[in-house]
NUTI-53014 format. One record per residue: x, y, z of N, C-alpha, C in turn. Coordinates in steps of 0.02 Angstrom, whole numbers, padded with zeros to 5 digits, always signed. Layout:
residues N
XYZXYZXYZ...
***
This chain:
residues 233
+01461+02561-03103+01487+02619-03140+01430+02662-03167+01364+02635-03181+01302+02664-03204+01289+02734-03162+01290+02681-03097+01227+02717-03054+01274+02790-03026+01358+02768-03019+01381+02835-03012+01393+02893-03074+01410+02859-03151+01394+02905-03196+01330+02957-03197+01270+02905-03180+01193+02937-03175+01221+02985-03126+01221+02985-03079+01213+03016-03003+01268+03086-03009+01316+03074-03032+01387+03121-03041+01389+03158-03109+01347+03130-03173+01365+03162-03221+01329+03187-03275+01273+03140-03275+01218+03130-03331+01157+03158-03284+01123+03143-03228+01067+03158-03208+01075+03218-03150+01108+03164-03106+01140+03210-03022+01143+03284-03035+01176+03296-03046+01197+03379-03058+01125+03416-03073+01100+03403-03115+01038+03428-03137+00972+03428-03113+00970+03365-03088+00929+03361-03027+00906+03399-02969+00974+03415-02949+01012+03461-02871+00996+03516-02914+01006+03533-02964+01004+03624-02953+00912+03626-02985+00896+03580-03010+00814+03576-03018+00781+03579-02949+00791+03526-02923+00741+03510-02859+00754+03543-02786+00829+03546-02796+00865+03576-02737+00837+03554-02664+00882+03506-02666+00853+03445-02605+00856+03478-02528+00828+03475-02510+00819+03499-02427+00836+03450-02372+00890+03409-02349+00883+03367-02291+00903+03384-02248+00869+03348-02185+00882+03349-02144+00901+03276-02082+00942+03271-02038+00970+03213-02005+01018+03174-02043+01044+03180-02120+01084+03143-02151+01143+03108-02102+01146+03155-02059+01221+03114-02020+01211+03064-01983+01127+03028-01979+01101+02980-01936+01126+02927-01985+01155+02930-02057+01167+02862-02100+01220+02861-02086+01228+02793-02059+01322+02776-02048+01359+02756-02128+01409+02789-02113+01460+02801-02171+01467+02738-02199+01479+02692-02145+01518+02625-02194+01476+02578-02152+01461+02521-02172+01438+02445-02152+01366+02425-02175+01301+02386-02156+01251+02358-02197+01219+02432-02163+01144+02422-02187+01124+02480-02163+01036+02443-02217+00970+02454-02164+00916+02460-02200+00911+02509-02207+00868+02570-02278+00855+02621-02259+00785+02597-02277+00752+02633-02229+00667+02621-02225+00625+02683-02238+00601+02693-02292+00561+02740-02302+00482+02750-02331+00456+02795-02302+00365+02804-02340+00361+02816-02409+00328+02793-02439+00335+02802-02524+00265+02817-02541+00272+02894-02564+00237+02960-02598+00223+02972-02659+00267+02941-02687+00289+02963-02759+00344+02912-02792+00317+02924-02880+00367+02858-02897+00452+02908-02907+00460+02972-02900+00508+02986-02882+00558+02995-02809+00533+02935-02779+00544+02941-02716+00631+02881-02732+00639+02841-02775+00692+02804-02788+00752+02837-02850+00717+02892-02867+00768+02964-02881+00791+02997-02849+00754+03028-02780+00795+03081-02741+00824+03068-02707+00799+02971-02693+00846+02956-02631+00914+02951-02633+00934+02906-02712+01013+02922-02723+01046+02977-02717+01014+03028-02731+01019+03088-02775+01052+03122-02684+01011+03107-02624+01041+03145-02576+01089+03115-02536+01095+03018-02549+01139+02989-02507+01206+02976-02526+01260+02986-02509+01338+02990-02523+01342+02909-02544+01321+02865-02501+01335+02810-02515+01283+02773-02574+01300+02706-02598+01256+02683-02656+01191+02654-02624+01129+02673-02664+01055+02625-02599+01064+02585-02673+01020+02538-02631+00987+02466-02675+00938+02459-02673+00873+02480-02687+00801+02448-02699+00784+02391-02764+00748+02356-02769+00707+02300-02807+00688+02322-02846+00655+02315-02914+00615+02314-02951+00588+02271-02997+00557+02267-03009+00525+02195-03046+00562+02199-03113+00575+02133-03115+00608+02104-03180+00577+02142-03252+00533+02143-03263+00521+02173-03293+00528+02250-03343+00544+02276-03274+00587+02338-03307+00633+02331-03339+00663+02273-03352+00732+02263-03360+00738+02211-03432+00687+02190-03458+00675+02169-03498+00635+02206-03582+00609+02252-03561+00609+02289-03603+00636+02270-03701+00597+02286-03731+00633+02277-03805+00633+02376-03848+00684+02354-03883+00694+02430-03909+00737+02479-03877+00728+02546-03876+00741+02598-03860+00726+02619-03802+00640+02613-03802+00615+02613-03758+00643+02565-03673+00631+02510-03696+00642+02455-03667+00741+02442-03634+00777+02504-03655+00842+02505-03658+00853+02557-03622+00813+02612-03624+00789+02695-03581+00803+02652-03528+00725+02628-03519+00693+02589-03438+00748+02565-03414+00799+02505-03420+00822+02449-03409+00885+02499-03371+00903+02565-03418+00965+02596-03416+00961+02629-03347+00889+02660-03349+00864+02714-03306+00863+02650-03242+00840+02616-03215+00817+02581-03156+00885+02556-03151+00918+02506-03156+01011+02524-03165+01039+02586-03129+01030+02621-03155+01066+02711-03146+01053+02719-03070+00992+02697-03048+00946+02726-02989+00984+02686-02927+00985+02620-02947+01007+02589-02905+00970+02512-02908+00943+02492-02930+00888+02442-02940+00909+02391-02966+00884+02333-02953+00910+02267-02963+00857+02219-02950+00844+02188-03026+00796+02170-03059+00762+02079-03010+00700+02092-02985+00674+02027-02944+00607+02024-02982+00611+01948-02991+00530+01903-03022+00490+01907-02959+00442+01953-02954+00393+01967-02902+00339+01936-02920+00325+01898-02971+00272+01880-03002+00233+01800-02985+00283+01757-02948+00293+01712-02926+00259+01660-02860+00260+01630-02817+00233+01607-02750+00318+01637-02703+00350+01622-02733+00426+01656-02690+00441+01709-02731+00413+01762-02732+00406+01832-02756+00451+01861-02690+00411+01853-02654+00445+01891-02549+00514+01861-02548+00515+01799-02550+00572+01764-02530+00646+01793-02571+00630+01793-02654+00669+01806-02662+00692+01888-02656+00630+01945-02656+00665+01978-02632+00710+02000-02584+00684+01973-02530+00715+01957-02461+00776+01950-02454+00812+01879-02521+00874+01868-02516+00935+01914-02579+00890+01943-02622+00929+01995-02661+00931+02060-02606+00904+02079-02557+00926+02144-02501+00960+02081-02450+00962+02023-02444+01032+01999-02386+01078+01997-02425+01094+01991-02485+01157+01983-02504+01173+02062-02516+01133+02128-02535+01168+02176-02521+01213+02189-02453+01160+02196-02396+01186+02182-02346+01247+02161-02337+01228+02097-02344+01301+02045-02317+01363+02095-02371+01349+02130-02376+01411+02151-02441+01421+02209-02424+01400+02232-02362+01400+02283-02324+01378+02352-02345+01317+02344-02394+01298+02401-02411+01225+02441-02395+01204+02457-02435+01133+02486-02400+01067+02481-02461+01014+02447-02406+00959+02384-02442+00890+02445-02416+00897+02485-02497+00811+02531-02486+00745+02486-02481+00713+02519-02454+00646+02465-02451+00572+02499-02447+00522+02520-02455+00447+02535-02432+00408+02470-02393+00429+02479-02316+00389+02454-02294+00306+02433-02312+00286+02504-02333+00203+02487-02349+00180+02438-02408+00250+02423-02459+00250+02378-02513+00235+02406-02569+00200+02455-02564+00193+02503-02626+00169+02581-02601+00155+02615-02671+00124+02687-02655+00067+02709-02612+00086+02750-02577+00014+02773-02556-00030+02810-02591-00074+02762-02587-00147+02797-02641-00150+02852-02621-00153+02893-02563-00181+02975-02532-00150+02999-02517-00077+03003-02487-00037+03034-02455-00017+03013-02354-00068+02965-02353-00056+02944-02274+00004+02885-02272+00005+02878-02221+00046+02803-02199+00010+02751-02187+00038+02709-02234-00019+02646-02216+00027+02580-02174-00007+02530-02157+00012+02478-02119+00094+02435-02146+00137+02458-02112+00194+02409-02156+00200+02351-02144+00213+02277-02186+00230+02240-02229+00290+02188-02176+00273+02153-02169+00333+02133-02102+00404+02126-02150+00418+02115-02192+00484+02102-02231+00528+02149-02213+00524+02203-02193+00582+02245-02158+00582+02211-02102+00569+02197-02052+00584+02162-02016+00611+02095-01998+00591+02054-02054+00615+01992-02075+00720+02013-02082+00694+02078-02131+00771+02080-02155+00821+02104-02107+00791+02137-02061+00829+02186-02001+00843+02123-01950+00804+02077-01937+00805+02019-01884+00860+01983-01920+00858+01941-01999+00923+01896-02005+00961+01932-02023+00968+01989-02071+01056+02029-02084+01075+02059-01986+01049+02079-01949+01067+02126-01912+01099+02191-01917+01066+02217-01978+01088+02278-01995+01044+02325-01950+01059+02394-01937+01038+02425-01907+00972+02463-01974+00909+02473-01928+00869+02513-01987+00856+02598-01974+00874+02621-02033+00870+02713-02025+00811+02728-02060+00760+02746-02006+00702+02761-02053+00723+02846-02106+00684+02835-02146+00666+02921-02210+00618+02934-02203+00605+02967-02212+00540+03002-02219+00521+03070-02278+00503+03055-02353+00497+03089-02399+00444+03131-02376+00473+03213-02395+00387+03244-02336+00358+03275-02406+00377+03274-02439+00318+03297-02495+00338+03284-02579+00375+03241-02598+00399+03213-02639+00306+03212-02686+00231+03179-02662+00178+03192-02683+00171+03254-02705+00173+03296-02685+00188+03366-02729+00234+03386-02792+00296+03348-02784+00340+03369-02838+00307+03329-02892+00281+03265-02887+00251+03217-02922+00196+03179-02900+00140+03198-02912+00077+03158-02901+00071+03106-02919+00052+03037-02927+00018+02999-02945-00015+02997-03005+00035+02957-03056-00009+02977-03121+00012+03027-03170+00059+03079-03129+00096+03132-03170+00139+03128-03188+00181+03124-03261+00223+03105-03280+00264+03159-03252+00283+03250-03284+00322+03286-03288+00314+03289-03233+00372+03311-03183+00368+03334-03114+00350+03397-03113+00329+03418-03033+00308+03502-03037+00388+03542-03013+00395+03595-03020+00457+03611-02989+00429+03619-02935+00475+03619-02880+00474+03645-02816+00556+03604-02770+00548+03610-02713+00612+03588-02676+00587+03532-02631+00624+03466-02646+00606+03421-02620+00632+03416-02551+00591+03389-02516+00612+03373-02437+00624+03324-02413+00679+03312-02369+00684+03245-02340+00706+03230-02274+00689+03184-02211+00693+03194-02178+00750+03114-02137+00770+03120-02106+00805+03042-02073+00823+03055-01997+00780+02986-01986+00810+02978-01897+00860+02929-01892+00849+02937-01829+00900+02893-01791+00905+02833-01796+00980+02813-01812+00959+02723-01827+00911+02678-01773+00883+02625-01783+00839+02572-01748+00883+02513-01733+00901+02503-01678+00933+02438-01663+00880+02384-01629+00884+02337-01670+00850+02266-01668+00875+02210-01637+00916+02233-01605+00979+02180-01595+00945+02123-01518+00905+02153-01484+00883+02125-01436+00844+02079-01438+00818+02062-01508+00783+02017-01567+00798+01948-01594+00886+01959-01583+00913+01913-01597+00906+01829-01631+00919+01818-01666+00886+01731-01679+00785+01724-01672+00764+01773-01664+00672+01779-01688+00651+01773-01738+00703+01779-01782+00664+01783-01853+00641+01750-01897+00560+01760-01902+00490+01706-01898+00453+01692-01873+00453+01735-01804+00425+01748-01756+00369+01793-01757+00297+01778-01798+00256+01847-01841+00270+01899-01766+00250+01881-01712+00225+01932-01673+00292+01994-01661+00351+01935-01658+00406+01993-01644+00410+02046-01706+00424+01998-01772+00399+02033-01822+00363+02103-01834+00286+02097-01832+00227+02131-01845+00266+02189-01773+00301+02163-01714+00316+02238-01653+00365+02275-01687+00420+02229-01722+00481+02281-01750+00448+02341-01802+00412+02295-01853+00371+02332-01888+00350+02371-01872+00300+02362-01849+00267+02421-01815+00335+02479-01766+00361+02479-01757+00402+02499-01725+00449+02571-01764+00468+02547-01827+00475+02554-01899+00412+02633-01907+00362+02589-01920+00299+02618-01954+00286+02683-01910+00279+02688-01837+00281+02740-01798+00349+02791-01795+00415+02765-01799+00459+02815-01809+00437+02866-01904+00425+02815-01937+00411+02870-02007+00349+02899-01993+00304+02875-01969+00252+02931-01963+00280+02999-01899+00319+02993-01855+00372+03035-01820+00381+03089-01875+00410+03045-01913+00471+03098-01956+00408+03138-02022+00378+03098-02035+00332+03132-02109+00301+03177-02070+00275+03156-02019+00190+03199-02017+00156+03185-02025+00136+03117-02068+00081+03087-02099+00056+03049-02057-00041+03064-02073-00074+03021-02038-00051+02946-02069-00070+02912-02003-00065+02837-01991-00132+02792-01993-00118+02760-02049-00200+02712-02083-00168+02645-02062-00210+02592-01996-00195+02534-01977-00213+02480-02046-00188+02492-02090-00230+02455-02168-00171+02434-02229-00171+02395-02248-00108+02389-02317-00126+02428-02376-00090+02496-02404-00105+02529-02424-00145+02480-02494-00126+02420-02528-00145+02385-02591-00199+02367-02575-00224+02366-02510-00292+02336-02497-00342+02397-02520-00320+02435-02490-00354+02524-02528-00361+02543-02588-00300+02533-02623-00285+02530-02712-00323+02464-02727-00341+02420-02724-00380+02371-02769-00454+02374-02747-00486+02427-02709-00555+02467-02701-00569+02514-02772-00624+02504-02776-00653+02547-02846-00647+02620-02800-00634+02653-02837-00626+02739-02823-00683+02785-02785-00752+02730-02810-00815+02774-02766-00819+02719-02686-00787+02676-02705-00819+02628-02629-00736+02659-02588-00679+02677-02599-00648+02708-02544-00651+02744-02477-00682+02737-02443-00723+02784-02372-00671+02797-02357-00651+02837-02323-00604+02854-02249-00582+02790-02216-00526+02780-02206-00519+02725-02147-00496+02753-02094-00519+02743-02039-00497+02772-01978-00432+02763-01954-00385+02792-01939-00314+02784-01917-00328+02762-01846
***
């Protein structure tokens, strides 16, 4: 009831005539059944616009933490990540993966639609970095079909680090679903894995535009800021 009050009454509306969303391919998301949506993540408003343009409800993760919160403050957060779509996982753990894994199969299995960032987190620069085999893990045992996104400048509306957003009109882009299905019973299989993935990782760089860095973007973010070189795509 949150996340459609947010979306329909309290945020939604205001949003749309703020940002005034631009998409394009929306009709590649099937209406009804499981569904991965797989997208590049730009910006920490990238789990705002996505509700904000999809008819149906997404589900992304967020660490428990948000959700624990004390105060006002701590009641904002808990309310706000709720609203979005988010549903609170102990990432902090040795089965950190695992259990996320099985909080997006039980969306799934419930026939709904399980958001995800392949790359595992933000991109430090604006490129595409190496994704994360767990979309693939999840696309191999749910057999949901995966629809890549592609946020094309969501980094602009919100940089890294910037709280207030800038105005401008956000963009968004979606292909064609990915059927995995020829995959069947593989799953655990790194190599089939790391191909779906990758598979994944080349349709969003398709759709963004963005250069492609063979690298895990956190491996980049836990570099001191002067030792960062270029990595070659």
């Amino acid at each position: 009831m949150l996340y459609w009050l947010m979306k329909y009454v309290v945020l939604g509306p205001l949003l749309r005539l703020i940002f005034r969303p631009q998409v394009e391919g929306l009709h590649h998301l099937p209406a009804t059944g499981p569904v991965i949506l797989a997208s590049n993540h730009l910006s920490f408003s990238d789990s705002i616009f996505t509700p904000l343009v999809v008819p149906r409800k997404v589900t992304f993760i967020a660490k428990a933490e948000y959700f624990t919160g004390k105060g006002i403050k701590g009641w904002l957060t808990k309310a706000f990540f709720a609203g979005t779509g988010c549903i609170p996982v102990d990432r902090s753990g040795g089965q950190a993966a695992q259990a996320a894994l099985d909080t997006q199969l039980a969306v799934l299995r419930a026939g709904g639609i399980a958001g995800i960032y392949p790359e595992g987190t933000r991109s430090p620069d604006g490129r595409l970095f190496r994704g994360k085999t767990g979309v693939a893990r999840l696309a191999l045992v749910s057999g949901a079909p995966v629809v890549p996104m592609a946020m094309l400048n969501s980094d602009e509306i919100q940089p890294t680090g910037q709280i207030v957003p800038n105005l401008g009109r956000v963009r968004i882009r979606f292909g064609a679903p990915l059927d995995f299905s020829r995959y069947a019973g593989m799953a655990g299989d790194r190599f089939v894995e790391r191909a779906v993935t990758d598979e994944i990782m080349y349709e969003l760089m398709e759709l963004s535009g963005r250069e492609y860095v063979d690298t895990y973007a956190a491996k980049l973010k836990n570099q001191p800021p002067a030792d960062r070189a270029p990595v070659a795509a």
